[in-house]
N, C-alpha and C positions, 0 to 999 in steps of 0.2 A: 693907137694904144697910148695911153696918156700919162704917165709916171711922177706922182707928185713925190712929198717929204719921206712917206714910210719911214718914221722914224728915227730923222737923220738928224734931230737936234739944229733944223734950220741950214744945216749948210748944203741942203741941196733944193733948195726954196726953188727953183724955174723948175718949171713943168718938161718931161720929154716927151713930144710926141711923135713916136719910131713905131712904126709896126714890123715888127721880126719873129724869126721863129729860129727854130736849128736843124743842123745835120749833125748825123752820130757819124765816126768813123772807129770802126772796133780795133784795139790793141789785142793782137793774140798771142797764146801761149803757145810756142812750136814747140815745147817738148809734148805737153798734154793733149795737142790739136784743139784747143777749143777757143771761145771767146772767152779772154782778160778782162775787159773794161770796155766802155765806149766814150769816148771822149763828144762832148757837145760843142759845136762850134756854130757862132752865130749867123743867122742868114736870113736876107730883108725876105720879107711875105712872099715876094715873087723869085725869088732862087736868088737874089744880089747877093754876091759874096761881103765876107767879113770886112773887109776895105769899104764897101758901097755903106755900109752899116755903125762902123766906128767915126766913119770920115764925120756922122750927124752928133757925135756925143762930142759934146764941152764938159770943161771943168766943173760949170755949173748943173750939168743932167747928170757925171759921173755916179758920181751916188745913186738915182734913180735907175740910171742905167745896169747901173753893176749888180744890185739889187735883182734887177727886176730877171736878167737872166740866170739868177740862179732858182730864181719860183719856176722859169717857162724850163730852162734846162730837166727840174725834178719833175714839174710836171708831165713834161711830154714824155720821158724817160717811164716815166710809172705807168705808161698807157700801153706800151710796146713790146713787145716779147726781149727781155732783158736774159732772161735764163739764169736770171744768179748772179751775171757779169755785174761788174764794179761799175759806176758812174763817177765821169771826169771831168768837173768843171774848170775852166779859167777865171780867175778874179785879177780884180784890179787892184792891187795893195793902198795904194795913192786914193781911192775912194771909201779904204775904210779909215773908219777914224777912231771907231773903239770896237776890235771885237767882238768882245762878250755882245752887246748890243745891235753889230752889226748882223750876226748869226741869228739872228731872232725870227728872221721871216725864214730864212731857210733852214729850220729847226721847225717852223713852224709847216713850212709845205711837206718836208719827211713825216711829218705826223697825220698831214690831212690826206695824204695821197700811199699811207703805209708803207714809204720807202726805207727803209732802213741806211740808218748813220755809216754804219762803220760798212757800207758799200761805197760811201761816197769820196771822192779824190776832188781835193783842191788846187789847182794849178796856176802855180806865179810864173811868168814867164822870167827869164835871166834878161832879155832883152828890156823889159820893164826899169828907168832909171828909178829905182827907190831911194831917196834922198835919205829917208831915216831907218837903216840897218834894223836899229833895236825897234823902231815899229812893227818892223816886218815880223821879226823874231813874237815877240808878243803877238802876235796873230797866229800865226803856226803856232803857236804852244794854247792860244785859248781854241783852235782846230783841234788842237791833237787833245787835250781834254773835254770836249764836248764827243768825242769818239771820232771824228772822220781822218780822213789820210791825208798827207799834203805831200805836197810836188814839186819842183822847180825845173818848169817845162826850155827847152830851146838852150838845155847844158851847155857850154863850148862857146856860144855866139855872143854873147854879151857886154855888158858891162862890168862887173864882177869878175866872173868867173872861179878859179879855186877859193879867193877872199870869201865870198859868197857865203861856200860850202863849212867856210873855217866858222863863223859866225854863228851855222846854225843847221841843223841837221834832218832833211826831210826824209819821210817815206819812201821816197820813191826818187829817181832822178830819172830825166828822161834827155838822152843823147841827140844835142842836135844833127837837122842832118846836114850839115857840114862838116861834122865831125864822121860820119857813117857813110856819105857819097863815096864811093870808088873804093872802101876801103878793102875792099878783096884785091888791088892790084897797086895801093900804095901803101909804101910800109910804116910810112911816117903816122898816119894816120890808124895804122893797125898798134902800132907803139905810143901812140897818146891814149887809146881807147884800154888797151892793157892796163894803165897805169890809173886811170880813172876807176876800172872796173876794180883795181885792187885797194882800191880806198874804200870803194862801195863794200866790200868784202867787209873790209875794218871797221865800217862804222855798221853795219849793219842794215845798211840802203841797196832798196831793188833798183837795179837799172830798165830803164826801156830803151830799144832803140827806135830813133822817130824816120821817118824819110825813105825807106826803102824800098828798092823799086826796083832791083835784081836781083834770080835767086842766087849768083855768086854772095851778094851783100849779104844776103839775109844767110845763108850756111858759115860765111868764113863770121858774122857776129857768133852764128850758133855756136861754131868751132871755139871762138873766144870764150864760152859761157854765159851766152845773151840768150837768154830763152822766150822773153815779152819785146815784141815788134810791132810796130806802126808805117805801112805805106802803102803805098796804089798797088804796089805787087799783091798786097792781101784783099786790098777794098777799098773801093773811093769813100769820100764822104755819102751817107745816104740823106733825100731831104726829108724829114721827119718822120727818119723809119730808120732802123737799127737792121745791120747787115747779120745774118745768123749764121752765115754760109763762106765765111771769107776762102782763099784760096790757098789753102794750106799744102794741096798733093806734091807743089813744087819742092816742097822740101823732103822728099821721100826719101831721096837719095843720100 
């Protein structure tokens, strides 16, 4: 698959030729039992993980690159039994260079595949070094005016961190899980999550939590007021097919 300009005003002039598709991994809601979102994550034709598939993008296919997974993400999203659930992309902040502009194809794929905007969730990782703060910020704000959600995936692990948050204020925050590992049995970690949780309170941002893979983790989040979860205890990644069925009974109790 060949990924030329699309529009990028010449600064993504080299061609990429990557052939990828995705997997969905669904974020659920345990108070409601159902699917929240499904988060798209990239993956070469033949099942290669996200690693086998970035290690091919340069500076110079960025743009094509970043682009071009948000057409395959709404496309293949629109073909699937979605049920209403939200769709959650990752973008590359460092590959756009003028929002309004860069939004253009993927304004344009919602329209041709009738997905609806304000299902869709935009996700900058905290891990992502963004050199230019107010870039980013003017991105999220011509997002959140064009209707869709935004995000700032991998909370806690980053470069940033609270700075981050002080700067500019997403939809949605999503809990690294290193912030969320073991947290049923260390307190440290149960008391940085509290204090997170009650800023999200303040500013009026939903928490996810990402990583979870015990149902101690996932009850003492519930316990804390974490209702939207991410991890293998609910559902792997699927390869292009959306989980409808995650495993919720563990939390009956």
């Amino acid at each position: 698959m060949a990924f030329g300009d699309g529009g990028c005003g010449g600064q993504c002039a080299d061609r990429l030729d990557l052939d990828f598709t995705m997997a969905f991994q669904p974020i659920v809601d345990v108070a409601n039992r159902a699917v929240w979102a499904h988060e798209a994550l990239v993956r070469g034709a033949q099942g290669q993980g996200a690693g086998w598939v970035l290690g091919q993008v340069t500076d110079a296919t960025r743009y094509a690159f970043d682009q071009s997974c948000r057409i395959k993400a709404i496309e293949l999203a629109s073909s699937l039994p979605m049920n209403g659930a939200r769709l959650s992309i990752n973008f590359l902040p460092n590959a756009v260079y003028k929002a309004e502009a860069c939004i253009r194809a993927t304004l344009a794929a919602a329209q041709r595949t009738g997905f609806p905007t304000d299902r869709i969730i935009f996700e900058v990782t905290e891990n992502e070094r963004v050199v230019d703060h107010d870039h980013l910020k003017s991105i999220f704000n011509e997002y959140k005016r064009q209707g869709f959600l935004t995000a700032i995936d991998d909370f806690g692990s980053g470069y940033s961190g609270l700075n981050l948050l002080a700067e500019f204020q997403p939809d949605i925050i999503k809990l690294d899980m290193e912030l969320t590992r073991n947290i049923d049995t260390e307190r440290a970690r149960r008391s940085i999550v509290k204090a997170i949780l009650s800023v999200c309170e303040d500013l009026a941002i939903t928490p996810v939590a990402e990583g979870i893979e015990t149902a101690d983790e996932a009850k003492t989040l519930r316990d804390l007021g974490v209702t939207l979860m991410q991890g293998y205890l609910f559902a792997k990644p699927a390869f292009e097919a959306v989980v409808t069925d995650p495993k919720l009974e563990i939390l009956t109790a």
